[in-house]
C-alpha positions in Angstrom: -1.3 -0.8 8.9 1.9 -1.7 10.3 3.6 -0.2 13.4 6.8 -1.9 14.4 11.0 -1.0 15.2 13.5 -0.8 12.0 15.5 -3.8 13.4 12.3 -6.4 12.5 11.9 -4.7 9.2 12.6 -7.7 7.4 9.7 -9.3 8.6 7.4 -7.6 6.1 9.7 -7.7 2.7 7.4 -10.3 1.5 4.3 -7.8 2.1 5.8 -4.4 1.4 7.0 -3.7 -1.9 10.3 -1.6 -2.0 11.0 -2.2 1.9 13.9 -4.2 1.6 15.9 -1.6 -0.7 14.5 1.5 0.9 16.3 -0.1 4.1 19.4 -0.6 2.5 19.4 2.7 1.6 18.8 3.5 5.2 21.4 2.1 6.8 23.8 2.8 4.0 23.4 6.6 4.9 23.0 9.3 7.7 19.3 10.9 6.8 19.5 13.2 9.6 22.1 15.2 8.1 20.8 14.1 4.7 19.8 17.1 2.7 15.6 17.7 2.9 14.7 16.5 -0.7 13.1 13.6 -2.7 15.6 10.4 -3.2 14.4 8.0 -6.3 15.2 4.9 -5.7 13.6 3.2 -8.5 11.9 6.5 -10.5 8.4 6.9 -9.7 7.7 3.6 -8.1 10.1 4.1 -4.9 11.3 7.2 -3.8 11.7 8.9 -0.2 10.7 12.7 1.0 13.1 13.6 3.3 11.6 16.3 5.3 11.7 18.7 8.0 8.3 19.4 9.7 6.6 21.8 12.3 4.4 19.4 14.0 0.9 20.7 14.6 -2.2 20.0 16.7 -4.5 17.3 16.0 -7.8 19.3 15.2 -5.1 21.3 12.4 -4.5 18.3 10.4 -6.2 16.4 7.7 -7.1 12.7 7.5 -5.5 10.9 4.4 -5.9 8.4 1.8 -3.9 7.2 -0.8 -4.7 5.1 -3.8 -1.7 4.3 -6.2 1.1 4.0 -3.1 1.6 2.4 0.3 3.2 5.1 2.6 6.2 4.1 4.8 6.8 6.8 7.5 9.3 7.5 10.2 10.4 9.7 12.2 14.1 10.7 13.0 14.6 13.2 15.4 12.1 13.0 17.8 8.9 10.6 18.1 5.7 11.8 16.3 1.8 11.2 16.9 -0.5 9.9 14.2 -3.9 9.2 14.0 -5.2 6.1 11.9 -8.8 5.0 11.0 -9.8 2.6 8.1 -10.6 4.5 4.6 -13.8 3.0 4.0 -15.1 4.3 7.2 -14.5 7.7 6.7 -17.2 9.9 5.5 -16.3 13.4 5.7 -14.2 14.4 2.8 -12.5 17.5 2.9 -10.9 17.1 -0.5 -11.7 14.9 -3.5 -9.3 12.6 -4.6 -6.6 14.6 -6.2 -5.0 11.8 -8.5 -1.6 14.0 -9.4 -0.8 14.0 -5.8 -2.2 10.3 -5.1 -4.4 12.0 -2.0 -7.6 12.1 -0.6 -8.5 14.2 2.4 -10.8 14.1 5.1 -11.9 16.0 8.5 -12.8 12.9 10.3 -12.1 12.4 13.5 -8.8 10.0 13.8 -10.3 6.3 15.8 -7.0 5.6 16.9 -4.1 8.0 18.2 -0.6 6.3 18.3 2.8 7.3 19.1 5.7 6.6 16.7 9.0 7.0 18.0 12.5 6.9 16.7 13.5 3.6 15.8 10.7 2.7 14.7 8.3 2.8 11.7 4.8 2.9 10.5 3.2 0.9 7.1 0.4 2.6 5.9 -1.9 0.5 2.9 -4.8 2.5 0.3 -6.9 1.0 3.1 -5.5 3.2 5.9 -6.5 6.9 6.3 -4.2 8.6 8.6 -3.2 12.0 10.2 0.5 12.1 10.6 2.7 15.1 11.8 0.7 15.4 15.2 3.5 17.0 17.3 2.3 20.2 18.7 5.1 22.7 18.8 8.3 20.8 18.2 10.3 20.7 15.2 11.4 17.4 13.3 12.8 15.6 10.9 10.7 12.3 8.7 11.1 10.3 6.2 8.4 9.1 4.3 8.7 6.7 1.7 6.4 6.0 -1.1 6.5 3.0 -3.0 3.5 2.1 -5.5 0.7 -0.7 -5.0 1.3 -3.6 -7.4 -0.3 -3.8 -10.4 
C-alpha cells in the first residue's frame, strides 16, 4: 500500500503501472464537476470510476481484495477513512472471489484505520485488503482508478 499527496506522485511511476497518464489526465481536467461515470484511458487496462458516495460506518462495510488490478483511490470533496489489512491474513470471507468484478470480500476486522484526505491518494496492490468509503453520514465525491497487474 501506498498513502501519499498528488504532488509526489511521480515518485512511484516506476512502480505503478498507469499512474503517470492517469495524472495527466488529472490535472488536465476538473473531476469534481466531471460527470459520475467510467473514463477509459487505455480500454480495460486503465480506466477511472468517477463516483459519488454516501459514506457509511465501518462495521457496514466489506473488506476487499482484488486480483487482476492495483486500485488507485482518492478522494475529492472531502477526506475519507479506510481500513487496510494484508490479504493473506484475512480469513473470513464474506464473498468468493467473483472474477467478472475482480473482487473478493471479507468481514474481517480492518488492522489499520487511516484517514485519506483531499490532496492526497492511496495505492492499493492484490496484496492489500481494504475497506474504503468509511465516512459516516457525509456525502462525497472519489475517484478510483483501476489499472491491471502486469502480466
Amino acid at each position: 500500500m501506498i498513502l501519499d499527496k498528488l504532488e509526489n506522485a511521480d515518485l512511484y511511476y516506476d512502480i505503478v503501472p498507469g499512474l503517470e497518464r492517469f495524472i495527466q489526465f488529472f490535472n488536465d481536467n476538473d473531476l469534481e464537476v466531471f460527470p459520475a461515470c467510467k473514463v477509459r484511458l487505455d480500454g480495460d487496462d486503465l480506466f477511472i470510476n468517477v463516483i459519488d458516495l454516501q459514506g457509511k460506518d465501518e462495521k457496514d462495510l466489506p473488506m476487499e481484495a482484488h486480483r487482476d488490478y492495483i486500485d488507485i483511490q482518492l478522494p475529492l470533496t472531502g477526506s475519507e477513512t479506510m481500513g487496510w489489512k494484508p490479504q493473506e491474513d484475512c480469513q473470513q470471507v464474506s464473498k468468493d472471489y467473483d472474477e467478472g468484478k475482480d473482487v473478493e470480500l471479507y468481514s474481517d476486522p480492518s488492522q489499520i484505520l487511516f484517514e485519506v484526505p483531499t490532496g492526497y491518494f492511496v495505492v492499493f496492490f492484490p496484496s492489500d485488503a481494504h475497506r474504503p468509503g468509511i465516512a459516516p453520514g457525509r456525502s462525497f465525491r472519489k475517484l478510483i482508478v483501476k489499472t491491471r497487474v502486469p502480466a
